[in-house]
C-alpha positions in Angstrom: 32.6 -20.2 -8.9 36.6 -21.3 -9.1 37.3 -24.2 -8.3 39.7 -23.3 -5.7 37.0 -21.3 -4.1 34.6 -24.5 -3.7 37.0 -26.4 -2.1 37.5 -23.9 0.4 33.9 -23.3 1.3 33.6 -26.9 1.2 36.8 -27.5 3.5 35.5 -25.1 6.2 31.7 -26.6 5.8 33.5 -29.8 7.4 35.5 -28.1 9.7 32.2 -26.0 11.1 30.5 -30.0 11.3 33.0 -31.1 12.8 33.2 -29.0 15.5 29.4 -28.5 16.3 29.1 -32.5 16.4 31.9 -33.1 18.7 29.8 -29.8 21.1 27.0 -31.3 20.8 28.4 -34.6 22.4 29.9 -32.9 24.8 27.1 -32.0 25.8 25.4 -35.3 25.8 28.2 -36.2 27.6 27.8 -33.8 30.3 23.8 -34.4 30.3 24.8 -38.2 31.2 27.2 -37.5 33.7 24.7 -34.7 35.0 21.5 -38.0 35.1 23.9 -40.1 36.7 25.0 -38.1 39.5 21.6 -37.2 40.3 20.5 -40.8 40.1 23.3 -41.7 42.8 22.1 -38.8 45.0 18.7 -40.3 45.2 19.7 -43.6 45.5 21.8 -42.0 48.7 19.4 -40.1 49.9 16.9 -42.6 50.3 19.3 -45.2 51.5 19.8 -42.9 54.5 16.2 -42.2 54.9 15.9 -46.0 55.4 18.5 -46.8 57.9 17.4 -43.5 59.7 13.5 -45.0 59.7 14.4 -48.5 60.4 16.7 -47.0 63.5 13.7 -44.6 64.8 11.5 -48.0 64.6 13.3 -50.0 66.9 
């Protein structure tokens, strides 16, 4: 194989890395922001539940 050749295949190896890491955190990214939002929502959620419960009690 040339020389020339393996650098090439070698060049766009790095390039193909490159760009599948920085998908995949992306993703992770997107999966945090995802578990956070959810995580606030339920921390809403029963927040409200509570000050509607502790309303209907008194």
């Amino acid at each position: 194989m040339p020389l020339c050749e393996l650098i090439t295949k070698a060049h766009l190896l790095k390039n193909a890395i490159e760009v599948y890491s920085s998908i995949s955190l992306t993703k992770r990214n997107i999966c945090t922001i995802t578990d956070s939002l959810v995580q606030l929502m339920l921390v809403y959620i029963s927040t409200a539940f509570k000050a509607s419960f502790a309303e209907s009690n008194q």
